[in-house]
Backbone bond lengths (Angstrom), bond angles and torsions (degrees), N, CA, C in turn:
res aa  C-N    CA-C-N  psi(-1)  N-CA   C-N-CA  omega(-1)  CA-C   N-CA-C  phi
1 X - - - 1.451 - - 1.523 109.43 -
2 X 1.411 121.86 141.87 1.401 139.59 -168.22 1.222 90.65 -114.51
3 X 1.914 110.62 123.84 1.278 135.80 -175.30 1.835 101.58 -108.61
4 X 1.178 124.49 51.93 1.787 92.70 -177.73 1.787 104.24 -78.80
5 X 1.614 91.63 145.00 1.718 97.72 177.02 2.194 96.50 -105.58
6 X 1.268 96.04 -44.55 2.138 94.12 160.39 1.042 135.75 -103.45
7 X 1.050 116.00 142.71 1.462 105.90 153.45 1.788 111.16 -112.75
8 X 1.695 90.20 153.56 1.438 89.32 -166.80 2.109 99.03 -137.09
9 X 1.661 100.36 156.81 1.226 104.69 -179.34 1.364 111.36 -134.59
10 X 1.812 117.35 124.05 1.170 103.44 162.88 1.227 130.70 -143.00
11 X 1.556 114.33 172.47 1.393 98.43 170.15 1.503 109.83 -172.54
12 X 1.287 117.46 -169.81 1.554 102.87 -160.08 1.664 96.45 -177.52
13 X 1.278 127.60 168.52 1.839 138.75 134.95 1.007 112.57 -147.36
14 X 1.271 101.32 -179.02 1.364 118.24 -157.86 1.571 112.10 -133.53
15 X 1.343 112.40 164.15 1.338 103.82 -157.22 1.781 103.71 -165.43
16 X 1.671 111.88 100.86 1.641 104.28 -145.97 1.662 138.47 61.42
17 X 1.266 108.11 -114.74 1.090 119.68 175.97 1.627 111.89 -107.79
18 X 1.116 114.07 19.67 1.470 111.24 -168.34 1.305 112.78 -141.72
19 X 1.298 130.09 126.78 1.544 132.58 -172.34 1.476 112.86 -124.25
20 X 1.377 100.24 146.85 1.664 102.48 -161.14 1.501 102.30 -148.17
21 X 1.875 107.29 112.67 1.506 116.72 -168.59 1.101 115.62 -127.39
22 X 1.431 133.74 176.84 1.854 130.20 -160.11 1.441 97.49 -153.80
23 X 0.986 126.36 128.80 1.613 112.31 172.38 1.706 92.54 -147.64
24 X 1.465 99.87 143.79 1.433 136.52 -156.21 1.710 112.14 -119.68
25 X 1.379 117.37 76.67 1.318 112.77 -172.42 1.935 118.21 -91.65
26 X 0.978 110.77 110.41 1.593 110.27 168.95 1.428 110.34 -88.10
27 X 1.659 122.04 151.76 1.555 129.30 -172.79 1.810 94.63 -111.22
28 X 1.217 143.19 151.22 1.511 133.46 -150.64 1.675 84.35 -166.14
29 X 1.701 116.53 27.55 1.648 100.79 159.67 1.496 96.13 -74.42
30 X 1.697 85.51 170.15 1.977 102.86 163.31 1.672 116.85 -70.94
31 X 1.854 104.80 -50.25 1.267 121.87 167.14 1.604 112.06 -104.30
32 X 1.589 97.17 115.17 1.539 107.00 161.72 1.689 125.02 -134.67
33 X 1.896 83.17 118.80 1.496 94.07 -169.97 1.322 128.80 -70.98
34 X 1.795 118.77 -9.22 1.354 146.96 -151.61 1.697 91.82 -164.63
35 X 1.260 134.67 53.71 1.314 132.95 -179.77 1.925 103.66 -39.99
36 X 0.971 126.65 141.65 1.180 144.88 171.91 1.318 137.73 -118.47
37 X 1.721 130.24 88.18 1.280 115.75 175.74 1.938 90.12 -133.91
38 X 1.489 106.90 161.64 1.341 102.38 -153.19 1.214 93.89 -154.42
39 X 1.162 109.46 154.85 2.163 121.90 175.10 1.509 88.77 -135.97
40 X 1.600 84.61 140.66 1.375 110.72 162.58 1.287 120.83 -143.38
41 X 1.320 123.42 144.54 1.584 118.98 156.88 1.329 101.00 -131.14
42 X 1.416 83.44 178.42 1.712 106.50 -157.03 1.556 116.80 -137.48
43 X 1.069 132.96 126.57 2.278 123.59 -173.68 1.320 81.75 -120.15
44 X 1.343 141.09 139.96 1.044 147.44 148.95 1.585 96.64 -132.18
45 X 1.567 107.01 145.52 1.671 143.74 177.09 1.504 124.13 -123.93
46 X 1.338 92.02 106.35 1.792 113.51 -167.93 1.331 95.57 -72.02
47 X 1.512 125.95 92.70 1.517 132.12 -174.67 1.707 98.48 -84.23
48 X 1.060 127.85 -45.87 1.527 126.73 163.72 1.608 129.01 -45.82
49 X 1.410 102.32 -9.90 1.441 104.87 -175.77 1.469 105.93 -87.08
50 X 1.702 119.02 151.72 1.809 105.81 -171.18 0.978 91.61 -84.29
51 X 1.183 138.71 4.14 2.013 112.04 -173.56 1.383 92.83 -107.87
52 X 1.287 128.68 1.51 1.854 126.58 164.35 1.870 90.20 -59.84
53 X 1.340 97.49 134.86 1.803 113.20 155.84 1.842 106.65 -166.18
54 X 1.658 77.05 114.04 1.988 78.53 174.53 1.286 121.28 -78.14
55 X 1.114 103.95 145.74 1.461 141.00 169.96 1.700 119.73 -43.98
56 X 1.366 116.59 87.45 1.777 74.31 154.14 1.424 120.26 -119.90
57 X 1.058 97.33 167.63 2.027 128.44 -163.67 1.679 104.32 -87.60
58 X 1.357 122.23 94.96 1.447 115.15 -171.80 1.697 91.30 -65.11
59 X 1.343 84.88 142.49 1.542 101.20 -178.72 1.211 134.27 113.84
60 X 1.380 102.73 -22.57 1.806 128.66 -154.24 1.650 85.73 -125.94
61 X 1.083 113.23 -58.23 1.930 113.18 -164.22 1.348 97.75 -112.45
């Protein structure tokens, strides 16, 4: 027997060194005492990659 209590959706691209994702969680109990559905995103920066090179901002650095 298959118990799911979420369902969840995601997705994302990427673009260089930088990736950018969204994920969409629904909660699918019968009883919910703390019901749960949730958004998230996410920026992550591939600092290991060679074509990563930071920036600096005259003024700031």
């Amino acid at each position: 027997m298959i118990n799911l209590q979420q369902l969840s959706i995601m997705m994302g691209m990427r673009k260089e060194a930088f990736t950018i994702s969204y994920a969409y969680t629904y909660g699918l109990e019968d009883i919910q005492l703390a019901g749960f559905t949730g958004h998230l995103f996410t920026l992550g920066i591939d600092i290991f990659q060679d074509t990563y090179r930071p920036i600096t901002i005259r003024g700031i650095l």
